[in-house]
C-alpha positions as CSV (number, residue, x, y, z in Angstrom):
1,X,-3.7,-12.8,8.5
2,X,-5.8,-12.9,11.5
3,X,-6.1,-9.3,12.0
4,X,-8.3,-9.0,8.9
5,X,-9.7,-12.6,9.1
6,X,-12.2,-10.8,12.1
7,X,-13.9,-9.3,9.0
8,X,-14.7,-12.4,7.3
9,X,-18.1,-12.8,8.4
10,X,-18.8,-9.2,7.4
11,X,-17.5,-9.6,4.1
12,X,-18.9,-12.7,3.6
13,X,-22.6,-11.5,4.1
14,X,-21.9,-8.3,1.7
15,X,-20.4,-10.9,-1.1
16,X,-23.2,-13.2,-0.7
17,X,-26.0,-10.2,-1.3
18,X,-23.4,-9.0,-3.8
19,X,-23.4,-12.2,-5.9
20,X,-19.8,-12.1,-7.6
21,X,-16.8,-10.3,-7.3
22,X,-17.2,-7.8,-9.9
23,X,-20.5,-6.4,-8.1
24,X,-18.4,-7.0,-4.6
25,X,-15.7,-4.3,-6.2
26,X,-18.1,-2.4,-7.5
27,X,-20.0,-1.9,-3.5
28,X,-16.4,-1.3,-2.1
29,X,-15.0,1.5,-4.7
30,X,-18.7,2.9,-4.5
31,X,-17.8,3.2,-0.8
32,X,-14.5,4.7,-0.9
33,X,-15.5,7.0,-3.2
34,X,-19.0,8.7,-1.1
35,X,-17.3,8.4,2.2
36,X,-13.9,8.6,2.2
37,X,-11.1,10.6,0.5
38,X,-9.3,7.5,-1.4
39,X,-9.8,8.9,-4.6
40,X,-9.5,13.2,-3.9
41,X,-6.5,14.3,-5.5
42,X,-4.8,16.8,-2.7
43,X,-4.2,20.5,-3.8
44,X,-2.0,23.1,-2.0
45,X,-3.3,23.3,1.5
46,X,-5.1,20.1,1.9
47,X,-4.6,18.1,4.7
48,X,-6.8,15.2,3.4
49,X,-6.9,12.8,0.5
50,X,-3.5,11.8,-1.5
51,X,-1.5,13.3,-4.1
52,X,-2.2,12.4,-7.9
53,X,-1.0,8.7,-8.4
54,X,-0.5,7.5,-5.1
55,X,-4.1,6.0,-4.6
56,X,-3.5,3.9,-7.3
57,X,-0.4,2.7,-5.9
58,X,-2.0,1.6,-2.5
59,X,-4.6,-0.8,-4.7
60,X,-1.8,-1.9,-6.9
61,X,0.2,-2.9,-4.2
62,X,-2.3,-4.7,-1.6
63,X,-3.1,-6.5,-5.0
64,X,0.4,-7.5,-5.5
65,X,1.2,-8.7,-1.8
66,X,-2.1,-11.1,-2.1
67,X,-1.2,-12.3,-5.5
68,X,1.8,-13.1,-4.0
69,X,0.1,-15.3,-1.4
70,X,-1.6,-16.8,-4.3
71,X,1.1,-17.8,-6.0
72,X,3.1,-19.3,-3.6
73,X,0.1,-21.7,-2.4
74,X,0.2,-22.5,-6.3
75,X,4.2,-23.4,-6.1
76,X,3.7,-25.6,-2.7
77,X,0.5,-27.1,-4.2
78,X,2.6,-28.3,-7.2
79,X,5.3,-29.6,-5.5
80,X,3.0,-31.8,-3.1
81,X,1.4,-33.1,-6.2
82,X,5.5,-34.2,-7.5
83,X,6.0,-35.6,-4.3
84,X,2.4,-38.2,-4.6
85,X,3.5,-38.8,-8.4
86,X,6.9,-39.8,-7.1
87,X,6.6,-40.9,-3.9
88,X,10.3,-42.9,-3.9
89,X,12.0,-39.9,-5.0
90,X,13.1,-36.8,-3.0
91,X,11.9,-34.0,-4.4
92,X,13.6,-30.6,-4.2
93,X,11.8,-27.0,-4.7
94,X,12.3,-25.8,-8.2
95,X,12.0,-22.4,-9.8
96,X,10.4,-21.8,-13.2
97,X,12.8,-23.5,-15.0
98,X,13.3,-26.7,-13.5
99,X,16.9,-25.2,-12.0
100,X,16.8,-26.6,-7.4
101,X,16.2,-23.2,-5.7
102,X,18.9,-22.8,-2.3
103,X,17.2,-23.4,0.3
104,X,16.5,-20.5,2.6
105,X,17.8,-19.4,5.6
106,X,17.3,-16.3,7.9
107,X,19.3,-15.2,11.0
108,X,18.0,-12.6,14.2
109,X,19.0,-9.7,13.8
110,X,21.4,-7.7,15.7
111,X,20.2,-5.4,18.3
112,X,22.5,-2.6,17.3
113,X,21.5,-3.1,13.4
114,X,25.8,-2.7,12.4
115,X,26.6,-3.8,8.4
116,X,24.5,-6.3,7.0
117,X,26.6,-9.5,6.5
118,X,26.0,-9.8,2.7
119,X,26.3,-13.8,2.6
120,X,23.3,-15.2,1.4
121,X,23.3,-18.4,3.7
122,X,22.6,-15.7,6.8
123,X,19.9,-14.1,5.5
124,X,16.5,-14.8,4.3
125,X,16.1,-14.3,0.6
126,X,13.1,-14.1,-1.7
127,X,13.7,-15.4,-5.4
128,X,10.1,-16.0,-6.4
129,X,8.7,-16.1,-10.1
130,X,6.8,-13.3,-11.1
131,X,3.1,-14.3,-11.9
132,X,3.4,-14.2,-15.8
133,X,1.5,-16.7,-18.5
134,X,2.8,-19.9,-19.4
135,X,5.2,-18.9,-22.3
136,X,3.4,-20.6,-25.6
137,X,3.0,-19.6,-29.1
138,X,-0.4,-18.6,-27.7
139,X,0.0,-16.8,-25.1
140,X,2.6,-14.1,-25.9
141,X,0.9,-12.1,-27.8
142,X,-1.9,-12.0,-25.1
143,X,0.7,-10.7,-22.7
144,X,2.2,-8.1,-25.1
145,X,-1.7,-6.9,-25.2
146,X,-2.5,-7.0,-21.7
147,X,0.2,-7.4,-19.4
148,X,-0.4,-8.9,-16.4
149,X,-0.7,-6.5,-13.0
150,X,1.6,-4.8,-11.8
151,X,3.2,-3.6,-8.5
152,X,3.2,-0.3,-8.0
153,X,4.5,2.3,-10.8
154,X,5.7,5.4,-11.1
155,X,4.1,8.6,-10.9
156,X,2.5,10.4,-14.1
157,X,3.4,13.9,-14.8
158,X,6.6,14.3,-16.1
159,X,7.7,10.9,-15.8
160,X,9.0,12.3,-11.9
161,X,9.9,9.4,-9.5
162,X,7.2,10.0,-6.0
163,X,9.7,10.7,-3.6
164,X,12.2,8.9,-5.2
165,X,14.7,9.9,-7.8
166,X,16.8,8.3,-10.9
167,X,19.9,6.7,-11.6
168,X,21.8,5.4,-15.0
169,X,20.4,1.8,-14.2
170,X,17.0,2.3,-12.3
171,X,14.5,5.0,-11.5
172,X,12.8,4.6,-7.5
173,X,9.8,6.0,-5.7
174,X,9.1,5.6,-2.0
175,X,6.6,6.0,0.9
176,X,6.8,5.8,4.6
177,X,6.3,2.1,4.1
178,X,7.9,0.4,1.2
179,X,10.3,1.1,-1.8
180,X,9.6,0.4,-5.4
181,X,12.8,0.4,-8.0
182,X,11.7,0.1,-11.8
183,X,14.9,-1.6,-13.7
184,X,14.7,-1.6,-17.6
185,X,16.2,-4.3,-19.2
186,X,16.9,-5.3,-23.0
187,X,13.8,-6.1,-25.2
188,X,12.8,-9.6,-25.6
189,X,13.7,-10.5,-21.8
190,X,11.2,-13.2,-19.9
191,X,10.6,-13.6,-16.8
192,X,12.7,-16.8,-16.5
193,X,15.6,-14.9,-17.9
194,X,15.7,-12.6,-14.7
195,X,17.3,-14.0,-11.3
196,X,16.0,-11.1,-8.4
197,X,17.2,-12.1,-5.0
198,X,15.8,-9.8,-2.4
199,X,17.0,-10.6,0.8
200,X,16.8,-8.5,4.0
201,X,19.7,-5.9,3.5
202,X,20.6,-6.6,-0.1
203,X,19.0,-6.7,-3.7
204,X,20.9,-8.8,-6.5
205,X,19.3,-8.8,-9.3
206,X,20.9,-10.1,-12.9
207,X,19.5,-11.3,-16.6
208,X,21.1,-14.8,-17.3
209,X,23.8,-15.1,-19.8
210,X,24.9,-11.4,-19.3
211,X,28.2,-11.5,-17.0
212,X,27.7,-8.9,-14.8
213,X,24.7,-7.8,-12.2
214,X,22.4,-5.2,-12.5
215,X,22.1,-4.6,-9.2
216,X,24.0,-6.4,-6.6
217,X,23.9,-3.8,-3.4
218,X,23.0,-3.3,0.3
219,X,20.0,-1.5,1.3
220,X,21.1,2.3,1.9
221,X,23.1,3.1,5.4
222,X,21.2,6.1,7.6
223,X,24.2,7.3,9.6
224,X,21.8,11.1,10.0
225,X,22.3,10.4,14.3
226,X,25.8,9.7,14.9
227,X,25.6,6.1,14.5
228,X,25.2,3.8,11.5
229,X,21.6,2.4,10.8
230,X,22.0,-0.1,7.6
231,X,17.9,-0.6,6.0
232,X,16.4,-3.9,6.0
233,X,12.9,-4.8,4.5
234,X,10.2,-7.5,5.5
235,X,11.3,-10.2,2.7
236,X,8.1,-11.8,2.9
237,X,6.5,-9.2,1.7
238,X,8.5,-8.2,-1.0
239,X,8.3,-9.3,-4.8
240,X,9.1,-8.5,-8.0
241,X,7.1,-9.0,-11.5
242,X,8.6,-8.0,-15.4
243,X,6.5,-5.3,-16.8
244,X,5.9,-4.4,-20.2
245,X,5.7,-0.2,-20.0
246,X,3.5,0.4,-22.6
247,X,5.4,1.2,-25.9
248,X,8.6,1.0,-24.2
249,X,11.2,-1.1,-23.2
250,X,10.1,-3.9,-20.5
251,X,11.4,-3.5,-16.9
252,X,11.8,-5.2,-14.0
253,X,9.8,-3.6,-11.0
254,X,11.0,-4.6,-7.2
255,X,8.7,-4.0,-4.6
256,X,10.3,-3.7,-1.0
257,X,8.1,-3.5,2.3
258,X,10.5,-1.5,4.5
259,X,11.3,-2.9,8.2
260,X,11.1,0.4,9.8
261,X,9.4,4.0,8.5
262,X,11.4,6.0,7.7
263,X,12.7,8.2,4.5
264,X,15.7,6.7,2.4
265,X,18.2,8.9,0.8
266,X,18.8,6.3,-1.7
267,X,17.3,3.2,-3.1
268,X,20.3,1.0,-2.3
269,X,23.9,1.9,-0.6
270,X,26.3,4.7,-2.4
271,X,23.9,5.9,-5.7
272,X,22.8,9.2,-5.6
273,X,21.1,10.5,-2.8
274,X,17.6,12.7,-2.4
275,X,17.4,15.4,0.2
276,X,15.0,13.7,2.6
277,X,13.7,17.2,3.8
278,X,11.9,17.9,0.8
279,X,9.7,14.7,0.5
280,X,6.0,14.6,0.4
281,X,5.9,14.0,4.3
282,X,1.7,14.5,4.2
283,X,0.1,11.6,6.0
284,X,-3.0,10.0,4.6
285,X,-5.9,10.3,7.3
286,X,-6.2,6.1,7.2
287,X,-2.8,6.5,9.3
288,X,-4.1,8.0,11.9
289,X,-6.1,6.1,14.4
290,X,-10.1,6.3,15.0
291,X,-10.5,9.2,17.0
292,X,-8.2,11.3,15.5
293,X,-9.5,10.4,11.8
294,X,-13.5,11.1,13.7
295,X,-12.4,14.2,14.8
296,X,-10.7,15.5,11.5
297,X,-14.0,14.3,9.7
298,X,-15.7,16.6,11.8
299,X,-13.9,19.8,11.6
300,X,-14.3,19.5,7.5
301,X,-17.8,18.4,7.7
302,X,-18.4,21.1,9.9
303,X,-16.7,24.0,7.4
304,X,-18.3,22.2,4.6
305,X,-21.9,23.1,6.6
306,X,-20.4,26.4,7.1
307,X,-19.2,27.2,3.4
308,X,-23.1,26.1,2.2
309,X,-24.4,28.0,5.2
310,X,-25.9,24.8,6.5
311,X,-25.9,24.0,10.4
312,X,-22.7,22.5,11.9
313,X,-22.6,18.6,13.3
314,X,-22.9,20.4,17.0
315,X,-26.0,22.1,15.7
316,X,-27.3,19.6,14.2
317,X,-26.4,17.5,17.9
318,X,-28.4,20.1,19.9
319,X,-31.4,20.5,17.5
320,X,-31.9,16.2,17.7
321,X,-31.8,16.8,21.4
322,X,-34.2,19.6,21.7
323,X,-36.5,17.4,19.2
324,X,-36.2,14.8,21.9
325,X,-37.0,16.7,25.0
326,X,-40.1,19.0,22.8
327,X,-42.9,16.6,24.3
328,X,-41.2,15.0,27.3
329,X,-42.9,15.5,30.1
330,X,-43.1,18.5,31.8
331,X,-41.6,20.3,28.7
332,X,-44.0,23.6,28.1
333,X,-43.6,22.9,24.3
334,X,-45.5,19.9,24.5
335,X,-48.1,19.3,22.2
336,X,-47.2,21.9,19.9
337,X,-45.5,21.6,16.7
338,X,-41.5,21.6,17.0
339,X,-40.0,25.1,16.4
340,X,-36.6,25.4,17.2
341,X,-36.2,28.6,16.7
342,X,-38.6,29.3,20.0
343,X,-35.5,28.7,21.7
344,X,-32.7,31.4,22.4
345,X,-29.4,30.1,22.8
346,X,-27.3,32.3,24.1
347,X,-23.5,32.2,25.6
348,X,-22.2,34.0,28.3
349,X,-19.1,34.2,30.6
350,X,-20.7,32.2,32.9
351,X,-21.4,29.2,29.9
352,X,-24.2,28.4,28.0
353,X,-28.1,29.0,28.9
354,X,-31.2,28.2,27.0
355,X,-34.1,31.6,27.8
356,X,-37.7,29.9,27.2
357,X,-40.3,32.3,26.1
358,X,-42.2,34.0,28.8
């Protein structure tokens, strides 16, 4: 986290004048919404802002990846206290139910990225416990009410997967970054009643008690250049958390960080395949890097000015300068009020030239 831990001190003056959190959102959203495009909904023929739904998913899932963090500094924090309680005893890590988790294991991968070996002991795997409420008399129907937060969901409109697509057992959206697969399952499933292994070329996920997997595949296999590329994700970043969809049936919804960007053809290995050509490929200007996100600001400043008939950034560049130079010294303007419009611009073959009056 050190690349964003250089803001602290920043962030830490604007929460302290803020005086909460709720104030602190309020200042940042307030932000994004008067100078930035976060929250314009891109028509036919913009280049800027993002399509309807995806904004959302960008908060929902920077929320989810911290949450995340959260939680498992709550898991370590518990077990440390189980080790001081008994301090004779070894202590193994537990999931939510008590049951000794395997103990993780990750191997380098291989230059040439061939077939994942799909033995969990060689890979690193993820199994964590989505962040749900204690399960208590009091506390269900809390959770029915308000569910807890999400990762990110599908797009609205037609219920139509974001660059994504459907399948008999899942429905899947993607970006240039990460994957998300929403998984219904039967009604009156808990979260301790799911086991969702995500590990770095495979996703397993099952309901306990039932005898068969949900899903138990490889990421899919990009063989598009002549040679067989098999997808991986960052398992650290990944998670999973069981939604309740509003009226519907509850689902389980996997969010996987990609290792490389790219477009997948399929959530996992031999379901049905999109036609990559035809994704939303439009980039969000926060992916380009400073200069190039300055100088796009400036071109649609500049036909906004235009469009209102309001002088362009360039004008409005030359006029400060000319205000400047009005009562330097030696300047035969000075001491009389500023007039810009004593001063001819004019552009030639030969460049530009400024034509004082006589």
């Amino acid at each position: 986290m050190s690349g964003v831990e250089k803001y602290d001190e920043v962030l830490m003056n604007v929460a302290g004048q803020c005086g909460g959190i709720q104030p602190l959102f309020d200042v940042i959203f307030s932000f994004l919404y008067r100078k930035t495009d976060f929250f314009h909904i891109m028509q036919p023929g913009d280049n800027m802002g993002f399509s309807e739904g995806v904004a959302e998913k960008i908060l929902l899932s920077a929320f989810h990846k911290y949450q995340k963090h959260a939680e498992k500094a709550r898991q370590e924090l518990q077990r440390d206290s189980t080790r001081r309680q008994s301090p004779g005893a070894a202590v193994k890590p537990v999931d939510s139910e008590g049951t000794p988790k395997k103990e993780q294991q990750s191997s380098s991968q291989k230059s040439d990225q061939s077939r994942p070996d799909t033995t969990q002991s060689k890979e690193s795997v993820v199994a964590t416990a989505p962040v749900q409420p204690p399960e208590t008399a009091a506390s269900e129907p809390k959770a029915a009410s308000a569910p807890a937060a999400s990762v990110p969901h599908l797009a609205t409109g037609a219920d139509v997967p974001y660059n994504g697509g459907k399948t008999d057992r899942y429905t899947w959206e993607q970006t240039l970054h990460d994957v998300t697969i929403q998984v219904p399952v039967p009604e009156g499933t808990r979260a301790k009643d799911i086991i969702c292994v995500i590990s770095k070329s495979k996703l397993h996920l099952k309901i306990r008690g039932q005898p068969d997997a949900i899903i138990d595949k490889s990421y899919p296999c990009d063989a598009r250049n002549g040679k067989e590329i098999w997808e991986k994700v960052r398992v650290d970043e990944c998670t999973w958390a069981l939604e309740q969809a509003g009226s519907g049936r509850p689902r389980v919804s996997v969010y996987l960080e990609k290792e490389r960007e790219c477009w997948w053809k399929s959530a996992l290995e031999g379901d049905q395949e999109i036609d990559t050509t035809k994704v939303d490929s439009t980039r969000s200007l926060y992916e380009y890097d400073g200069e190039t996100q300055g100088a796009i600001r400036k071109i649609m400043f500049d036909e906004e000015q235009k469009r209102k008939g309001l002088p362009t950034s360039d004008e409005i560049q030359n006029e400060d300068l000319l205000r400047k130079a009005w009562d330097a010294e030696g300047s035969p303007f000075k001491g009389t009020p500023f007039d810009p419009s004593a001063i001819n611009f004019k552009t030639g073959g030969g460049g530009g030239r400024m034509e004082l009056p006589p």
